[in-house]
N, C-alpha and C positions, 0 to 999 in steps of 0.2 A: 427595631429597637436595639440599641447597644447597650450592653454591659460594661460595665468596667472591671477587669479583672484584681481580685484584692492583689497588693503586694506587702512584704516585709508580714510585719505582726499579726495584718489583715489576711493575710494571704492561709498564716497557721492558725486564725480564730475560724476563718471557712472552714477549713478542711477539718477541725474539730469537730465544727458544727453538722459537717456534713456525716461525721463519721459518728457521731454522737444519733443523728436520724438514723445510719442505717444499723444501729445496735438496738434502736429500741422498733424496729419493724416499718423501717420507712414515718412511724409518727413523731411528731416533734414529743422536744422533751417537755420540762415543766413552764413554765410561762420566766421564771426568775433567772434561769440556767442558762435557759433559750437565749434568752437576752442579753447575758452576757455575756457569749462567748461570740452574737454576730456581732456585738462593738469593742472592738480594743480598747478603748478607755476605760471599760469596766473588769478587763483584765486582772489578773494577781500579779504582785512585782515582780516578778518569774520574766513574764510573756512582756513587760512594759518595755518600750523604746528607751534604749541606753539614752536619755538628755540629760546627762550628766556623771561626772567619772563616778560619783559618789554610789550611784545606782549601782542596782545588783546586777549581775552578768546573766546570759541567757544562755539556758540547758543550750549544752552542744545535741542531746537527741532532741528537743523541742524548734533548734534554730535549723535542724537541716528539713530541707521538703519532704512532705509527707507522702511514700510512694516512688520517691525520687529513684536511680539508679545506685545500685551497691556495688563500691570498685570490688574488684577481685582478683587478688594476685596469683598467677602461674608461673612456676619456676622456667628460666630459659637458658635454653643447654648453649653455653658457647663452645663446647668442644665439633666445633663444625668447619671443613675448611672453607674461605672467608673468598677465595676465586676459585672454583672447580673449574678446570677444563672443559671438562663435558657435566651439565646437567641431572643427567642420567646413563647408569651404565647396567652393565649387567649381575648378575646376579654371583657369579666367581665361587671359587672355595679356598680352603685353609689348604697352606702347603705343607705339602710332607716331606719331610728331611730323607730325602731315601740319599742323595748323593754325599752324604758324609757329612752338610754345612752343619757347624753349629753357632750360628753368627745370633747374637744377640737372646745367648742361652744362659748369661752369668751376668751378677752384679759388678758393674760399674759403677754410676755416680755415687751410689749410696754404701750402707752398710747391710741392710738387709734388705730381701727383695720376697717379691711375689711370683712364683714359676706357676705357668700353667700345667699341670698334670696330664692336659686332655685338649685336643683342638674343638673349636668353636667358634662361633660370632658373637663378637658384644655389641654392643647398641652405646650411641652416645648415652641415652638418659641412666643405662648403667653405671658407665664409668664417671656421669658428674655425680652419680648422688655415691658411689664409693668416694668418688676423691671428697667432696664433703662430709662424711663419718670418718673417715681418715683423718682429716684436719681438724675435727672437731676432739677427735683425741690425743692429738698432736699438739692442741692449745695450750696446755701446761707447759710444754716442754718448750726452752727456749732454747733458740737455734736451730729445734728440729725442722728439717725439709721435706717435702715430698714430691717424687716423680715420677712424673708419668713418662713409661716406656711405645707408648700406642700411641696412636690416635685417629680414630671413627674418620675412616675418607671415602668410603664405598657409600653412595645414598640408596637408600634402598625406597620403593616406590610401594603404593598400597590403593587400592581402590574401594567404594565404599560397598556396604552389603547390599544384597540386593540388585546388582549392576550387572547388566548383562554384555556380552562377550562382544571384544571387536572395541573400534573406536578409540584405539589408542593406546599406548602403556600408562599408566595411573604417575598420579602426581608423587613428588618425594614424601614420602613420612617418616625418616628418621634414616641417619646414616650409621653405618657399621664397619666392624673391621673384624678380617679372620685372623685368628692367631693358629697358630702349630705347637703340637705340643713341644714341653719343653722353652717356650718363650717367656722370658721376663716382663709381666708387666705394670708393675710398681717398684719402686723402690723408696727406702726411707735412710734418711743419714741426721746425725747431732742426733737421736734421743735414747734413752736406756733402754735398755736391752729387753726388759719386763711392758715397758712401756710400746716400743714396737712390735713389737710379737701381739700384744692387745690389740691394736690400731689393724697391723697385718689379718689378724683372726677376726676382725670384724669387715673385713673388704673382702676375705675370702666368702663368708658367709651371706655376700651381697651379688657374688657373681655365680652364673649358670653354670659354670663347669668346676671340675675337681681342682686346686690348686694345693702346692705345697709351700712351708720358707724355709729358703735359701739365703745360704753368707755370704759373704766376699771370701773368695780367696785371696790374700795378700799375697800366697807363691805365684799365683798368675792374676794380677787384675785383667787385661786384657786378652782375654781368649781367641786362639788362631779361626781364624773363620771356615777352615775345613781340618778336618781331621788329618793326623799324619797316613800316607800309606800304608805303613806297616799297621798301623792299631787298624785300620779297613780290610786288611788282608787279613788279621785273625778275626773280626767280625763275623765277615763271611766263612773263612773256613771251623767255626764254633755252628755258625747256620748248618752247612751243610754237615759237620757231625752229625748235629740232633737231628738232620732229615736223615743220614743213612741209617744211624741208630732205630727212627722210628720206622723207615722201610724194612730193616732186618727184623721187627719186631712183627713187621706185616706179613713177611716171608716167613718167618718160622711159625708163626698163629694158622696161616696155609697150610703149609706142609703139616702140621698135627691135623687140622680139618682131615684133609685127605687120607692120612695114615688112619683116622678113627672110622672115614667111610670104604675105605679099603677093608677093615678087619670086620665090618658090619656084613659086607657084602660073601664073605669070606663063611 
């Protein structure tokens, strides 16, 4: 035996009716309800076929399927590069300025910047939802810009819980990048001065490590990418003061030991 399956008006006077039986315990309803909700002609002007412009419009929640699927939107990080090389790589660290560079320690495009305090790894979904609270304060202001000094190219892989060992390195779940301290990684230019510093304190507030802001120098916009030798030769020799200073401190705290267990023994 075939059914015909209702459609359109029929289709939401079933599934009323159906849903109507299973609120009152699987028994139908009253004999006058029942009956009008399995024929569409006995319908209210709500639920009645548009045949004519005059007629009334139909509920948007009454016209969609009852049960149907619910879209749902997820936010999606485009700060991803778009051809990687390689797939997957490894797992890396933040560099440390030990050889004097200090290459992209100072604002540039902008007028005020975001210095990181501290080295670390950000994660794309970090820096899109900063750069969108940034812009979202930025929107008053007209002509303000905002830039980003990074950008997430390291992907980093994840495997599910539960998952036992072997069988391959884990699929990508989110790419990252290491910063070093002292790196730049926002900048803002066109908006006031009150206005940036808000926008700035609210990206600082959004990311894992300590940051401070930082101006433009107008005497140097472009900073040398290594330090001069001279300023590295008194670095080091300021270093090895404070280490001899605190070895002489080590050495005479000795000699007192010794002199107090000498006059003990004594």
């Amino acid at each position: 035996m075939l059914i015909a399956r209702p459609t359109g008006v029929g289709r939401i006077a079933h599934g009323l009716a159906a849903a109507s039986r299973g609120l009152c315990g699987g028994s139908r309803m009253p004999g006058s309800a029942a009956h009008a909700l399995a024929r569409p002609s006995l319908l209210p002007a709500a639920l009645a076929p548009r045949t004519s412009p005059l007629a009334p419009a139909v509920s948007p929640l009454l016209a969609a399927p009852l049960g149907g699927h619910t879209q749902r939107r997820f936010a999606v990080v485009n700060l991803r590069p778009k051809n990687p090389k390689y797939r997957k790589a490894f797992k890396g660290f933040f560099k440390t300025r030990s050889g004097g560079s200090i290459r992209g320690t100072t604002v540039v495009w902008g007028e005020y910047g975001l210095q990181a305090f501290e080295g670390g790894r950000l994660k794309d979904k970090q820096l899109d939802s900063v750069r969108t609270m940034v812009r979202r304060v930025l929107k008053p202001e007209k002509g303000a810009r905002f830039n980003l000094r990074i950008m997430p190219h390291r992907p980093v892989t994840a495997k599910g819980a539960q998952t036992r060992m072997g069988k391959g390195k884990g699929a990508v779940d989110y790419y990252a990048t290491w910063v070093s301290p002292g790196a730049v990684l926002f900048e803002i230019k066109g908006a006031r001065r009150e206005v940036a510093l808000k926008a700035l304190d609210v990206a600082a507030q959004a990311l894992p490590i300590r940051t401070r802001v930082v101006e433009k120098n107008p005497d140097m916009p472009y900073a040398p990418r290594l330090l001069p030798y001279f300023v590295l030769k008194r670095i080091r020799d300021e270093e090895f003061a404070k280490f001899g200073a605190i070895k002489g401190k080590i050495r005479r705290a000795a000699a007192r030991r010794a002199r107090r267990a000498a006059i003990k023994k004594n």
